[in-house]
N, C-alpha and C positions, 0 to 999 in steps of 0.2 A: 461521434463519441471518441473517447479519449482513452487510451490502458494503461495501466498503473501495476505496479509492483507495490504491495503494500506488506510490511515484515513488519513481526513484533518481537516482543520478547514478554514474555509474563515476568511479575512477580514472583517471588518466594509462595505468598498465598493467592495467589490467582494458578498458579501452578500444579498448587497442589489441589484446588478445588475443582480446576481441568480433568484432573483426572480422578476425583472422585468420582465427578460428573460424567464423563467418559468423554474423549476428546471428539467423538464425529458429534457429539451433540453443539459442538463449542462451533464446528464448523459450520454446523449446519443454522444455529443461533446468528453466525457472522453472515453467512451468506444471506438469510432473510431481512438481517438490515440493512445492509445491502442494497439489495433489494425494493427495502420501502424509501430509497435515496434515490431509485430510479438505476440502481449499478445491477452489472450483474457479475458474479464471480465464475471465474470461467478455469481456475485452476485453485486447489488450493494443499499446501502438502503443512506438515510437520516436520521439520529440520533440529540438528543439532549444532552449538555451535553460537555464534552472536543471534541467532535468531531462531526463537521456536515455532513459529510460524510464519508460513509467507502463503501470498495468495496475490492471484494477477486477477483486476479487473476491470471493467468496462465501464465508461461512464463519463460523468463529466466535472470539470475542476471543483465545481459549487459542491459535487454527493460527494467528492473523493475527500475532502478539506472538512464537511461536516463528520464524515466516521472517522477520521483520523482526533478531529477536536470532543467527539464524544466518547471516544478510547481512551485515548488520553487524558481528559479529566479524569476519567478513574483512577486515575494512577493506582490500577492493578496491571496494566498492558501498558508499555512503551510503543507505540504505533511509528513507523516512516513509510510515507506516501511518497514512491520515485514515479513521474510521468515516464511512461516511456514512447522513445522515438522511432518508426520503420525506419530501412535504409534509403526507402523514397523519399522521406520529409527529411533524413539527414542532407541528401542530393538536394534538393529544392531548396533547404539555407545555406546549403553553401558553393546554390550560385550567387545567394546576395551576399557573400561577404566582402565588407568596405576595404579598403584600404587603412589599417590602423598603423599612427604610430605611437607607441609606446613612449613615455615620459623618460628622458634621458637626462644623466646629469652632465 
């Protein structure tokens, strides 16, 4: 399994329907589908700032790509899905790194 940072931003009206609604309900809504994608949400806060929620989870490319694409349509939530990398799998790519050279004029 794979972990991911995944960060929104609401809309103007998905915003303000968050919190009609009360925002641990919103979390706990994301975490169950989530959930039915096989992820599971392993942190999740409310921020200020370019993103009003973020949430790290677990899972695999296929669950992470379908809740970003079923967010997103809604265009009430701007969703981004960042994979993230341990500093083990950073070490382990870059013992294969090639030799590159850049295009020079």
């Amino acid at each position: 399994m794979a972990k991911f940072l995944i960060s929104g931003s609401y809309g103007p009206e998905a915003l303000e329907a968050a919190a009609s609604q009360g925002f641990q309900g919103r979390i706990s809504y994301v975490t169950a589908l989530a959930e039915s994608l096989g992820m599971t949400i392993e942190a999740a806060y409310y921020a200020f700032g370019d993103d009003d929620i973020v949430l790290i989870g677990d899972g695999d490319n296929d669950a992470a790509i379908a809740l970003s694409l079923a967010v997103n349509a809604s265009g009430a939530v701007a969703v981004r899905v960042t994979p993230l990398i341990t500093a083990a799998e950073m070490d382990a790519a870059a013992e294969k790194i090639p030799d590159y050279q850049p295009p020079t004029t």
